[in-house]
C-alpha positions as CSV (number, residue, x, y, z in Angstrom):
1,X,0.0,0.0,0.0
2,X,1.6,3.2,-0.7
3,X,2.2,5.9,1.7
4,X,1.8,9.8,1.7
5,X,-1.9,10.0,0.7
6,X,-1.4,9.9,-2.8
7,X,-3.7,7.3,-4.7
8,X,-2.9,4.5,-7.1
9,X,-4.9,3.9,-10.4
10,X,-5.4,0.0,-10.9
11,X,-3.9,-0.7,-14.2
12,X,-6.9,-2.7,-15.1
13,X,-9.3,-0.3,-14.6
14,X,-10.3,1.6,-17.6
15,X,-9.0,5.5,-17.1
16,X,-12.1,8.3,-17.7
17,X,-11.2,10.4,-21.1
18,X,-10.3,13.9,-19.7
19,X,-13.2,16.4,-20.2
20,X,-13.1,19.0,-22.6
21,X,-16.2,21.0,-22.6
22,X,-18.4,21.0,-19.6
23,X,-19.5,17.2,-18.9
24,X,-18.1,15.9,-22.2
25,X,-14.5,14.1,-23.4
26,X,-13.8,14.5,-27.1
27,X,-16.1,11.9,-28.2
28,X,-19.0,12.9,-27.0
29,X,-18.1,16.5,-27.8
30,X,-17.9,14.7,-31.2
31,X,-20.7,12.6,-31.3
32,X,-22.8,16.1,-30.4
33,X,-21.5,17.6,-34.3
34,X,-22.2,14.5,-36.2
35,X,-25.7,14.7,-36.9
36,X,-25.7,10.7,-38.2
37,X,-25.1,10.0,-34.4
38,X,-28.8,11.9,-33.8
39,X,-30.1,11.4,-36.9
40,X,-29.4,7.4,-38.0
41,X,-32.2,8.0,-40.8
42,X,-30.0,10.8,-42.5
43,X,-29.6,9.4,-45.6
44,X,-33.3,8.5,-46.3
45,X,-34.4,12.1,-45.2
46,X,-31.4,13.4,-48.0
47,X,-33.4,11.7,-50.3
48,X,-36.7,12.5,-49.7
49,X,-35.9,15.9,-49.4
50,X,-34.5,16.0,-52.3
51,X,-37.6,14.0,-54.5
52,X,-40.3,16.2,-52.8
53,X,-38.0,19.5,-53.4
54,X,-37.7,18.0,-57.5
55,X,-41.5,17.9,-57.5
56,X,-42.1,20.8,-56.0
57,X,-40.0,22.5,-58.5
58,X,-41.8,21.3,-60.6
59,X,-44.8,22.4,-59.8
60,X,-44.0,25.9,-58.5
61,X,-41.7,26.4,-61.6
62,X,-38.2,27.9,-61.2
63,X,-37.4,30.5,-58.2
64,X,-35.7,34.0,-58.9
65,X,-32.0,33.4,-57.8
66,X,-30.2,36.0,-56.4
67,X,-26.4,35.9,-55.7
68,X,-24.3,37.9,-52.6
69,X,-20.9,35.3,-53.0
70,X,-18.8,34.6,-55.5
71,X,-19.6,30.4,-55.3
72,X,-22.6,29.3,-57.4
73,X,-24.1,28.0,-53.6
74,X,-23.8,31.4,-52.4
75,X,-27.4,32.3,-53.6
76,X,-30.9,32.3,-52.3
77,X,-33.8,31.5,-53.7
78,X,-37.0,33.4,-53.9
79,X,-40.4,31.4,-54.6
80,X,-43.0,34.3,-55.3
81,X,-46.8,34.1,-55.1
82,X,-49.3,35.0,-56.9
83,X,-51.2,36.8,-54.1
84,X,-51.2,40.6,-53.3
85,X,-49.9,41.5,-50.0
86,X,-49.0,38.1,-48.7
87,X,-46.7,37.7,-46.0
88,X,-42.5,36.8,-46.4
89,X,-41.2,34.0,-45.3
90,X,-37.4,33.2,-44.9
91,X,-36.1,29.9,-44.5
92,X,-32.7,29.7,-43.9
93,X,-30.9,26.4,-44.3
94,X,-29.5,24.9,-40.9
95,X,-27.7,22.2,-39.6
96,X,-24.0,21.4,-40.8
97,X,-23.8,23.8,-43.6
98,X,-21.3,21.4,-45.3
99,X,-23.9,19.7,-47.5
100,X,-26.9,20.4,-49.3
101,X,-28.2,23.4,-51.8
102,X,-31.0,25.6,-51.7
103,X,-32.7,23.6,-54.2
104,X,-33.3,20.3,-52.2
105,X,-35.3,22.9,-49.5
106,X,-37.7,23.6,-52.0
107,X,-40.7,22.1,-50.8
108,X,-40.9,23.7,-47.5
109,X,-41.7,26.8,-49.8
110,X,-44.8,25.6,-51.6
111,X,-46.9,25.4,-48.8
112,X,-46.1,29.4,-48.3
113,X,-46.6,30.3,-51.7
114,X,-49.7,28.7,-52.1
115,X,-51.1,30.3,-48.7
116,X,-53.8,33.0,-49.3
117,X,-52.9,36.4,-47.6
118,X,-54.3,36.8,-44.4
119,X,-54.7,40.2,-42.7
C-alpha cells in the first residue's frame, strides 16, 4: 500500500477520457456535431428531401435566384406568389452547412406560396 496519501490507479481499470467542454470528453463532444449520431435515418431524409424538393420545382416552376458570394451555392432563392400583399417568409438552411443546396429545401416553400394572404 503506498504511503503519503497519494492514490494509485489500478492498471486494469479503464482511465475516464479527460473532459473537454463542460461534462463531455472528445467523443462525446464529437458525437454532439455529427448529426448521423442523432439522426441514423440521415440518408433516407437526403433523399426525400431531395424528390419532394424536385417535385415541387416542378410544380412551382423555377425561383428567382439572387447571388451575394462569388460560389454558385452562395445564392438564395426566392419562390414568389401570386397573391397581393402576402406575407414573407425566410427559411434559412441549418444544420451542418457542409452539404446540401437551396434547391433540395424547395418544398418547404410551396406550402407558403400557395397560402392566401391573411390580414
Amino acid at each position: 500500500m503506498p504511503t503519503g496519501g497519494a492514490a494509485v490507479q489500478d492498471p486494469r481499470t479503464p482511465q475516464e477520457e479527460p473532459r473537454v467542454w463542460l461534462d463531455m470528453d472528445q467523443a462525446a463532444l464529437d458525437a454532439a456535431y455529427d448529426q448521423s449520431v442523432w439522426a441514423p435515418n440521415r440518408e433516407q431524409m437526403i433523399i426525400r428531401h431531395r424528390t419532394n424538393s424536385e417535385m415541387a420545382r416542378t410544380r412551382l416552376s423555377a425561383p428567382q435566384r439572387y447571388t451575394y458570394g462569388a460560389t454558385p451555392i452562395e445564392g438564395l432563392d426566392v419562390y414568389r406568389t401570386p397573391h397581393a400583399h402576402a406575407p414573407i417568409h425566410l427559411f434559412i438552411h441549418g444544420g451542418a452547412w457542409r452539404a446540401g443546396l437551396a434547391a433540395h429545401s424547395a418544398f418547404l416553400g410551396e406550402l407558403f406560396v400557395h397560402a392566401e394572404a391573411r390580414r
